[in-house]
Each structure stands twice: as C-alpha cells, then as structure tokens.
VEXKE-727201 format. One record per residue (C-alpha): residue number from 1; residue in one letter; chain; x, y, z. Coordinates in nm, 3 decimals. Example, Ala and Ser with C-alpha at 12.3 -4.5 7.8 and 13.67 -1.06 7.14 Angstrom:
# VEXKE-727201
+-----+------+-------+---------+---------+---------+
!  nr ! rest ! kette !      xx !      yy !      zz !
+-----+------+-------+---------+---------+---------+
!   1 !    A !     A !   1.230 !  -0.450 !   0.780 !
!   2 !    S !     A !   1.367 !  -0.106 !   0.714 !
+-----+------+-------+---------+---------+---------+
//
This chain:
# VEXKE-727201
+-----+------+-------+---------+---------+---------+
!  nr ! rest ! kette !      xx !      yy !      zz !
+-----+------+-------+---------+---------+---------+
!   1 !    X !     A !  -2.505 !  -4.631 !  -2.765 !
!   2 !    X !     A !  -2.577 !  -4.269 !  -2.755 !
!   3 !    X !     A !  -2.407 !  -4.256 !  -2.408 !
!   4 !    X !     A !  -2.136 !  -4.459 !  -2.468 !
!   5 !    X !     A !  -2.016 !  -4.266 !  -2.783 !
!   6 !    X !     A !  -2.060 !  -3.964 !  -2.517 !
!   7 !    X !     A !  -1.829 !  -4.094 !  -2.209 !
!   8 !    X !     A !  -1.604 !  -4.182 !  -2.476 !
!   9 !    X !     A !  -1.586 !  -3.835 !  -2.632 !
!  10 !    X !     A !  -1.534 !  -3.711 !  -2.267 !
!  11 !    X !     A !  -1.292 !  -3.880 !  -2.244 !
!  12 !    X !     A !  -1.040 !  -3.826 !  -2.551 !
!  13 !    X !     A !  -1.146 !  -3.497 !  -2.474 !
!  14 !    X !     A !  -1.014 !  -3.492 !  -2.145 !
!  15 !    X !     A !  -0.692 !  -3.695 !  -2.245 !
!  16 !    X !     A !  -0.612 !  -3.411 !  -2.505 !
!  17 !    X !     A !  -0.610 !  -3.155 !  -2.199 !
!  18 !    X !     A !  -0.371 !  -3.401 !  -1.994 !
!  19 !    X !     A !  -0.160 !  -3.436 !  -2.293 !
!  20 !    X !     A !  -0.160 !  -3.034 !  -2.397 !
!  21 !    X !     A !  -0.061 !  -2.932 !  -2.042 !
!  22 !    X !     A !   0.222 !  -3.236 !  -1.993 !
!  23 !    X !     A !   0.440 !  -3.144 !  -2.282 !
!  24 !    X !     A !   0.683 !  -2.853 !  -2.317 !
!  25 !    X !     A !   0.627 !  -2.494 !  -2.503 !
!  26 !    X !     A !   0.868 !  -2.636 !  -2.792 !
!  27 !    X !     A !   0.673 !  -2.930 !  -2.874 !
!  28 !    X !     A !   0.371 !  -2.754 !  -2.837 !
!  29 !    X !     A !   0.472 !  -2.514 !  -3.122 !
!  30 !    X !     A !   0.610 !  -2.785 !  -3.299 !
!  31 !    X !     A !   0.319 !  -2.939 !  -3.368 !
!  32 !    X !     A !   0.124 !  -2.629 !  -3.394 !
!  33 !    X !     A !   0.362 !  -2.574 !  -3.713 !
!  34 !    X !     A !   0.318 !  -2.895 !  -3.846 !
!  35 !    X !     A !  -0.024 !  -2.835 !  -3.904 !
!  36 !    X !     A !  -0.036 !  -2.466 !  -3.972 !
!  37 !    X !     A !  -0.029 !  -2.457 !  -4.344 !
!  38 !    X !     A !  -0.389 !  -2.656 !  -4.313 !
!  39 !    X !     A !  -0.699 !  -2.500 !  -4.498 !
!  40 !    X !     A !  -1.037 !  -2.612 !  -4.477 !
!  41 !    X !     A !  -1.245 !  -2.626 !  -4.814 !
!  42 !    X !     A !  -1.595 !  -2.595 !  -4.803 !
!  43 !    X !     A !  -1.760 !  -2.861 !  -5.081 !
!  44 !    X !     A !  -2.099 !  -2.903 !  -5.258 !
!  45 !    X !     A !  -2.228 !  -3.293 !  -5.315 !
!  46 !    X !     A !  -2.441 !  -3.490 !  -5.393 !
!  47 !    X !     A !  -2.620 !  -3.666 !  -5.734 !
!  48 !    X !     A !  -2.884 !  -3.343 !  -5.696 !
!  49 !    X !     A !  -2.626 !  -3.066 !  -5.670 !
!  50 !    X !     A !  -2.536 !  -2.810 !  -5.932 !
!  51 !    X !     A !  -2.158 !  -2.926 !  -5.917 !
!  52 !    X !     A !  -2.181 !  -3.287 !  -5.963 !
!  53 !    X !     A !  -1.997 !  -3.341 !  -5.652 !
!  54 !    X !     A !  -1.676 !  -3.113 !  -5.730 !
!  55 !    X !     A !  -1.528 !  -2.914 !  -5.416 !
!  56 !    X !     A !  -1.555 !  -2.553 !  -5.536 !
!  57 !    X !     A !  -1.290 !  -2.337 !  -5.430 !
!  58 !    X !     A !  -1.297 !  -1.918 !  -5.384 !
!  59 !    X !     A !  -1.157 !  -1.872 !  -5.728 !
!  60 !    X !     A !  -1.320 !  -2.173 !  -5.911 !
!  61 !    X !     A !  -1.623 !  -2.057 !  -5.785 !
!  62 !    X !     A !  -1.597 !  -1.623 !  -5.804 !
!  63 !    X !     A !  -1.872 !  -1.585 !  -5.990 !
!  64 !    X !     A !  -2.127 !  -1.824 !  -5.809 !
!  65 !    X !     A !  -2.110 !  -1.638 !  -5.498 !
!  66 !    X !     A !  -2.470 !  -1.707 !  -5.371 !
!  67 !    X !     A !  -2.424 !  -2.103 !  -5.410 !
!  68 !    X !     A !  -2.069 !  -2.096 !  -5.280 !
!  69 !    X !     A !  -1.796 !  -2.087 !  -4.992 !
!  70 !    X !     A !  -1.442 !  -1.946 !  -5.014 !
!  71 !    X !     A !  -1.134 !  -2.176 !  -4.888 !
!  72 !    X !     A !  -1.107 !  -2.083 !  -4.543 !
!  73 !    X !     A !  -0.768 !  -2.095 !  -4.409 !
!  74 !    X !     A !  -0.717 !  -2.089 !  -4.011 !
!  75 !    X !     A !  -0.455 !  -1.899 !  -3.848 !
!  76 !    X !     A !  -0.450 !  -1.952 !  -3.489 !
!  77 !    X !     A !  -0.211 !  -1.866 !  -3.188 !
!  78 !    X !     A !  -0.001 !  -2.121 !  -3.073 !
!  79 !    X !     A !  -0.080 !  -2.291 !  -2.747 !
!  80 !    X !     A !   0.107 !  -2.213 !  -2.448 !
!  81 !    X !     A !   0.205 !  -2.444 !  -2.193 !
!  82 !    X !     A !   0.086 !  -2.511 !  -1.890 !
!  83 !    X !     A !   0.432 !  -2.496 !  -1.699 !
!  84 !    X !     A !   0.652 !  -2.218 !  -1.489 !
!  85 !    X !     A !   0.659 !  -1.897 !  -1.382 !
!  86 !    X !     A !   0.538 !  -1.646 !  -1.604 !
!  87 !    X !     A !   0.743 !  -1.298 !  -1.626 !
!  88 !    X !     A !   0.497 !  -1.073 !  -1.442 !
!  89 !    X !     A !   0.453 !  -1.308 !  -1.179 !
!  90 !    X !     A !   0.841 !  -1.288 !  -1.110 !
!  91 !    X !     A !   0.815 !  -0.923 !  -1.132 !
!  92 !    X !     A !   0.550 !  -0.933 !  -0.858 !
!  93 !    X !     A !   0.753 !  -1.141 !  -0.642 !
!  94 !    X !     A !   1.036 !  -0.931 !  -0.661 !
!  95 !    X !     A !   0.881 !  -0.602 !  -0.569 !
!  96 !    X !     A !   0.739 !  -0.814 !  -0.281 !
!  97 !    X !     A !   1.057 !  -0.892 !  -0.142 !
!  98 !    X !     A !   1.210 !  -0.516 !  -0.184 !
!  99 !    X !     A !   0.873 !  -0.389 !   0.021 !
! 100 !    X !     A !   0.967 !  -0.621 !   0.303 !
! 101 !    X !     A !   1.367 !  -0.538 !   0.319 !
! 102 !    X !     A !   1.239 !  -0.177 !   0.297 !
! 103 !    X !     A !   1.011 !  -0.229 !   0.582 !
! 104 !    X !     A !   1.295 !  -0.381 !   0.768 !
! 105 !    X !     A !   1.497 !  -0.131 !   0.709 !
! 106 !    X !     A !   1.256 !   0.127 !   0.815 !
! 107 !    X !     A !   1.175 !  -0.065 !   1.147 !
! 108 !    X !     A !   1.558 !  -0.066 !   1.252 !
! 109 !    X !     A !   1.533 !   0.345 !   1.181 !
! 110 !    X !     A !   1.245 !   0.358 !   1.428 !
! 111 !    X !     A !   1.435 !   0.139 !   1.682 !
! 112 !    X !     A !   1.732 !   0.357 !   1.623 !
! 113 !    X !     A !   1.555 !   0.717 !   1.650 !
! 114 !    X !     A !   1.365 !   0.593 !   1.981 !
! 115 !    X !     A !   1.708 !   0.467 !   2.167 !
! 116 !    X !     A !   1.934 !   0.801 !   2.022 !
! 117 !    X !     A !   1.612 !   1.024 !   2.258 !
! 118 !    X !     A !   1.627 !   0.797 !   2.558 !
! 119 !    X !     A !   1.984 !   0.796 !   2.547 !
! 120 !    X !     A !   2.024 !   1.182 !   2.466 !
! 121 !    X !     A !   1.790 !   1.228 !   2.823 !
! 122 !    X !     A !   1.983 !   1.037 !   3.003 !
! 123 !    X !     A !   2.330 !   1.220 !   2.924 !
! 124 !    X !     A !   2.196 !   1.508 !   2.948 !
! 125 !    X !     A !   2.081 !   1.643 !   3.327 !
! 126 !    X !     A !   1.936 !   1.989 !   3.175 !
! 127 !    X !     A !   1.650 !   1.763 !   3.020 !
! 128 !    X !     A !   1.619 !   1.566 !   3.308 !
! 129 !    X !     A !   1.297 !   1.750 !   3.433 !
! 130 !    X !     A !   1.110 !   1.636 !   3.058 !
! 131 !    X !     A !   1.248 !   1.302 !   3.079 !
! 132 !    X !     A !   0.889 !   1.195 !   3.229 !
! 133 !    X !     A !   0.720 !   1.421 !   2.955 !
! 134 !    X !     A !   0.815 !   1.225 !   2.644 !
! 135 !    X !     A !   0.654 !   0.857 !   2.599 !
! 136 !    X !     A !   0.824 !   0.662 !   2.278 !
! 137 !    X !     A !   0.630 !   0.388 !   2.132 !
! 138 !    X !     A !   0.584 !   0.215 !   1.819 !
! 139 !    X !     A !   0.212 !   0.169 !   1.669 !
! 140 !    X !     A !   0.052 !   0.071 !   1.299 !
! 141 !    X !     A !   0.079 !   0.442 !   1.214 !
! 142 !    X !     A !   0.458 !   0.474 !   1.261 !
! 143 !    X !     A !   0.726 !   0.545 !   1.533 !
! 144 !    X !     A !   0.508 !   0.818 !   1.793 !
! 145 !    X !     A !   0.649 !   1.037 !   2.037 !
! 146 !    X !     A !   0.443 !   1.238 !   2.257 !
! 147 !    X !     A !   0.521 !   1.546 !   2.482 !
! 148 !    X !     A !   0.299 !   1.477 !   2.790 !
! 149 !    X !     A !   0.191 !   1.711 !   3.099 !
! 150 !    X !     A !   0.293 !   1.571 !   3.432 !
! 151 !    X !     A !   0.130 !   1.665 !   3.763 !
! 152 !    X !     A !   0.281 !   1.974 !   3.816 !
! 153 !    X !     A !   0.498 !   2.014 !   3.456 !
! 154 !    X !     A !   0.265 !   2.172 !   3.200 !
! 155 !    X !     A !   0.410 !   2.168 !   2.856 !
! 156 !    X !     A !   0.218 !   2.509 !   2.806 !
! 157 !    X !     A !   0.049 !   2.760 !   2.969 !
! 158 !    X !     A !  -0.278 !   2.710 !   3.114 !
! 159 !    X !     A !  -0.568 !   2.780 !   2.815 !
! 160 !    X !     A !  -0.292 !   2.889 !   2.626 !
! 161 !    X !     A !  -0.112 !   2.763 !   2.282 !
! 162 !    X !     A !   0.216 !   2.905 !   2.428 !
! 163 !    X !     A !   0.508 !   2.656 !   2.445 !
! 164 !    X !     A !   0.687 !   2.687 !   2.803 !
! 165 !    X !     A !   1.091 !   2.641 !   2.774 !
! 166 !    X !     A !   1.088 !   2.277 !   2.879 !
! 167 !    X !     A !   0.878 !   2.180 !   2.581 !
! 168 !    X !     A !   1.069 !   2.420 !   2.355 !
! 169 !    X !     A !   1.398 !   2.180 !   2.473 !
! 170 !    X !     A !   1.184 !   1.871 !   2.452 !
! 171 !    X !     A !   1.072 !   1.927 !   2.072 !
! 172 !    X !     A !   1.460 !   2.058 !   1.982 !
! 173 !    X !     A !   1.552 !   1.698 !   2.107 !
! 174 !    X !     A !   1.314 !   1.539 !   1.901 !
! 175 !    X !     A !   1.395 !   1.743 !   1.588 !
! 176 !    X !     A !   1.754 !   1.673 !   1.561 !
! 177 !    X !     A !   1.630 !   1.282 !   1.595 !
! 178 !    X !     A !   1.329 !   1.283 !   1.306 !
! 179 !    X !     A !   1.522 !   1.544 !   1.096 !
! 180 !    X !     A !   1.775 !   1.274 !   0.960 !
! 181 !    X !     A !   1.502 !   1.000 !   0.879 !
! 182 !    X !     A !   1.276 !   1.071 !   0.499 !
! 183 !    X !     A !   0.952 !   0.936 !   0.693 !
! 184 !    X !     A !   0.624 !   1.199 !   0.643 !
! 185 !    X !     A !   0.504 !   1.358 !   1.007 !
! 186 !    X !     A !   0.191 !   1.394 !   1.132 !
! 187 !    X !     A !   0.133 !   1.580 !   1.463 !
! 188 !    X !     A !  -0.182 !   1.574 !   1.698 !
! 189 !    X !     A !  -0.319 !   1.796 !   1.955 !
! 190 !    X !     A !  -0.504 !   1.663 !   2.270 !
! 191 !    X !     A !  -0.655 !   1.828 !   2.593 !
! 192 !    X !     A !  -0.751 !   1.647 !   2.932 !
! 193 !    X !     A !  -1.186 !   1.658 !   2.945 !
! 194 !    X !     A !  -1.172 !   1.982 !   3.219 !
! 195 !    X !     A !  -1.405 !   2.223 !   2.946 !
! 196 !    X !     A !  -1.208 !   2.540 !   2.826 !
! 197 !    X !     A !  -1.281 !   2.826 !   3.063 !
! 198 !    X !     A !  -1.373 !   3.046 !   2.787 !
! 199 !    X !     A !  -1.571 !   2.820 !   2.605 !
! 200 !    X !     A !  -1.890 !   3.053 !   2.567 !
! 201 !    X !     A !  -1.677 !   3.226 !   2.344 !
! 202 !    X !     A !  -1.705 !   2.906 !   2.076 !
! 203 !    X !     A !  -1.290 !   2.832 !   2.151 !
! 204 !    X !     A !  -1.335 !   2.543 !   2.303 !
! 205 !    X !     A !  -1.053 !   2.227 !   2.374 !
! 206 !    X !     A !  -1.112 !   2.149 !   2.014 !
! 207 !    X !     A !  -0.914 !   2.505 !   1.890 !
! 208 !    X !     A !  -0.700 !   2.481 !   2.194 !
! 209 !    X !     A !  -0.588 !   2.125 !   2.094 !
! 210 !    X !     A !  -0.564 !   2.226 !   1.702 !
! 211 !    X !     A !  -0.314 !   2.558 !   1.849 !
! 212 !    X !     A !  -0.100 !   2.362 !   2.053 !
! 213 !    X !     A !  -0.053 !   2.129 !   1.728 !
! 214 !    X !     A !   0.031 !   2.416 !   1.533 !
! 215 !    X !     A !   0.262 !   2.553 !   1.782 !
! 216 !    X !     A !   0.479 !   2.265 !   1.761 !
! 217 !    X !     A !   0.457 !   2.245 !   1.367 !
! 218 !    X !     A !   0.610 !   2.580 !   1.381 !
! 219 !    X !     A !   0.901 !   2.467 !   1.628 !
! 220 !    X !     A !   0.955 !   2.150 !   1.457 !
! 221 !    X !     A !   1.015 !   2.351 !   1.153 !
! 222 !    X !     A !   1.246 !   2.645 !   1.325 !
! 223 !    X !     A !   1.463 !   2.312 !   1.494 !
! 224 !    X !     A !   1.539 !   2.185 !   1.094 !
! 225 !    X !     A !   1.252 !   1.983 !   1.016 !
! 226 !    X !     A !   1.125 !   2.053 !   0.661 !
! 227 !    X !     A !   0.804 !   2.161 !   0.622 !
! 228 !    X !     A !   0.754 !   1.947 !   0.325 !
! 229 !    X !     A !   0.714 !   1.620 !   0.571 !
! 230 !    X !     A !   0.458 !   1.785 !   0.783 !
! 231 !    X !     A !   0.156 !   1.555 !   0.584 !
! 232 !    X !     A !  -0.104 !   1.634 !   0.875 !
! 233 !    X !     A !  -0.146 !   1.872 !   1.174 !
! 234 !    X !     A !  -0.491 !   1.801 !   1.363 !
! 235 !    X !     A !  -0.655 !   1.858 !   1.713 !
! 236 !    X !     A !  -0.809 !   1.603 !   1.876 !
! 237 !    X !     A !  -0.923 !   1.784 !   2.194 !
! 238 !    X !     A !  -0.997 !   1.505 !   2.458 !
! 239 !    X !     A !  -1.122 !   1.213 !   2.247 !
! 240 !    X !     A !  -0.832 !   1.009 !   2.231 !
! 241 !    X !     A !  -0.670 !   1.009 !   2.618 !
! 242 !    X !     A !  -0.383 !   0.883 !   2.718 !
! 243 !    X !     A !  -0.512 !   0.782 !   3.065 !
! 244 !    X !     A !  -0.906 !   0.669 !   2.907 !
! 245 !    X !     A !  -0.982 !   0.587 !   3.284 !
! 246 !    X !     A !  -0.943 !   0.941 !   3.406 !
! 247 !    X !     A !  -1.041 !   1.139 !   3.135 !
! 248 !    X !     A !  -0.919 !   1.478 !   3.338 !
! 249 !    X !     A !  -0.541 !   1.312 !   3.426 !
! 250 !    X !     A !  -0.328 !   1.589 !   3.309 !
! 251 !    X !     A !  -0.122 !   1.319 !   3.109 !
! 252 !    X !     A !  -0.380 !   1.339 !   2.845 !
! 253 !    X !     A !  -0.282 !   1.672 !   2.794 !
! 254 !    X !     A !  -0.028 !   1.591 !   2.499 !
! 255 !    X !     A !   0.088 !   1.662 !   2.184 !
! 256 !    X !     A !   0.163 !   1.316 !   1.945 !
! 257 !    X !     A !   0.439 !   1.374 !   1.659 !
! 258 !    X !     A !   0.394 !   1.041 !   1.460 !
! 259 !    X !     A !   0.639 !   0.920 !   1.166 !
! 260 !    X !     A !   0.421 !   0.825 !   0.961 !
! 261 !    X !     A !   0.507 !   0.449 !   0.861 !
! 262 !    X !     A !   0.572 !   0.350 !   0.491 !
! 263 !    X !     A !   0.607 !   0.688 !   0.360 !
! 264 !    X !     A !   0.995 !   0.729 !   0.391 !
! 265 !    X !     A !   1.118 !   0.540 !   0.084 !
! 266 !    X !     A !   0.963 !   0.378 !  -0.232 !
! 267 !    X !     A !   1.050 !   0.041 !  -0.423 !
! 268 !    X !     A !   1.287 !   0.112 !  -0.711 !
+-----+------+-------+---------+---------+---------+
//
C-alpha cells in the first residue's frame, strides 16, 4: 500500500510539472492570483491542550508566545512559463549575427587590400624587380604580407638593419594599401639559419631579425601608417622559415606585416 500511495504521488506530481510548463504566462499568473490572498494558520488541538481545540492566531495569542504560532501568510513569485525566447537570449543572438556580417565585411577588406598590391605591381614596371619579393596570403592571424629576399635581391644589406631602395618602394606600396583599413598591425622579423658573422659579440640573428622589424615600423609609419595600430613588433630570427626544408634559402630572410584579424571594428 505504502508503494502504491508512492507511484501515485509520483505521479500527480509529475502531471503538475506537465501541466505548469503547457499553459501560458497569463494563466499561470492567473491562478497564482487566485490564490495569493491565502494564509496558513498554525492551530493547537486536542481534548489535552490548553486551548480546547481553538486555532490561535498572532494577535489572539500575543501574550502566549512560548505555546504559540503567528498566522503565516506566503508571498511567493509567480511562476514563469516554460515557453519562448527569453530577452537576453535574443540579445545574444543578435550580437552573434553582427560579429559574423562584421567578419564578412572584414574578409572582403582583406580580399580587396591583397588584389589593389598585385594589381598596383603589375601597372607599375618601376616595382617590377620586387614583384617576386612580396608573398600575399591570408592566415588565422589576419591578411599577411611579407617582403622576401630573392637569390640575388636582398631587401637589406648584408648583417645590416638598413633598408635598400627596393624595399623602401616595396613597404611605400604596402602602406598606402593597409593605411585605409582600421585593422591593428603586427610586424615580424626573420633571418635565414647562416649564424651572424659577428655573433661573438652577443648580436646574433635574434637582434638582427628584431632591427630589421623595427626598421620597417619606422617606414611604415613615415609612408602614413599610424603608429597607434602598430600592436606588436618582434624578431623571430630563423625559427619560423619560409622555405622549413632549407633552413639557409635566402627566402626565409623576410619581414611579415600581418593585419591583425578581428581588431578593426567592434559590435555596436
């Protein structure tokens, strides 16, 4: 009997949840109203007890406040339903959907910036000896563009953090590209794996790489690039190669100017 009177508990219990979630938020506080001015009165009985059986209330009973209960009235929320989309949920779908046309849009202003330089080298014949020495890809950090040594076109002079004119024109024609997008700019330094020749000194490919970074910081900036976007400026020296199967390739002597994805606008 016990267990019967227990499955069947269960399940009004259970039908009360089905029945609370099924209805709408009006009829929920309607009948949350209904019952609202309800009080529950706590009583003393019994043949034995000092009252004979009369419910005592908090002011019947103020002076027998050791052998008595107040009324106690309940005043509880009322229950919400279990249907549609709350508000912050449609605020969080929202500001999903302005992240992805912003990404979009920030995409097409990669595809854009990398067509105007390939374009502007082919126009142009003075730039046709650098057209080799700048490599245009997109990766998870942002639109890159790296000046590159070929065999037999240095960018700068040998050991040296001094920019030759060719990559003085090749960072000018990247400048007037980046300077008209909002993106934040990092820029990287990287040497082949042939060991500084003064490297008993302690300036080694790591400060030679970190230099040639800096160099083109400084020329970014004197072609209109604000300094504010410059967010990093690091030298790699010859840990990250271009060609990682010939590790002295002079292509791996480079200088990376990334646009740092995501960083360009924000979600209103």
């Amino acid at each position: 009997m016990a267990y019967a009177d227990f499955v069947t508990a269960m399940m009004a219990f259970f039908l009360l949840l089905w029945l609370l979630n099924s209805v709408t938020q009006e009829q929920l506080e309607g009948i949350s109203n209904y019952f609202a001015p309800a009080s529950i009165a706590v009583t003393t009985s019994g043949s034995g007890g000092m009252f004979g059986g009369t419910a005592v209330t908090a002011d019947q009973g103020a002076g027998l406040a050791e052998t008595s209960s107040p009324t106690v009235t309940l005043d509880l929320p009322p229950p919400e339903a279990g249907s549609g989309p709350t508000e912050s949920t449609e605020d969080a779908v929202s500001e999903d959907q302005a992240e992805k046309v912003l990404a979009e849009k920030e995409e097409q202003q990669f595809d854009d910036a990398a067509r105007e330089i390939r374009e502007t080298l082919e126009k142009l014949p003075q730039l046709k000896e650098i057209a080799g020495s700048l490599v245009i890809d997109q990766t998870a950090e942002g639109l890159r563009v790296q000046v590159v040594d070929q065999e037999g076109v240095a960018m700068f002079s040998s050991g040296s953090a001094t920019m030759l004119g060719r990559t003085h024109r090749a960072i000018d024609l990247v400048a007037k590209v980046i300077a008209k997008l909002p993106n934040e700019i990092s820029i990287t330094g990287h040497t082949d794996a042939v060991k500084y020749a003064g490297g008993e000194t302690g300036y080694t490919n790591w400060e030679l790489s970190a230099d040639r970074a800096n160099s083109t910081r400084r020329a970014l900036i004197q072609a209109g690039v604000s300094p504010e976007r410059l967010a990093k400026v690091v030298g790699a020296a010859d840990q990250d190669p271009l060609v990682s199967d010939d590790p002295r390739n002079p292509r791996n002597r480079r200088i990376a100017i990334v646009l740092l994805r995501g960083t360009g606008q924000t979600v209103e």
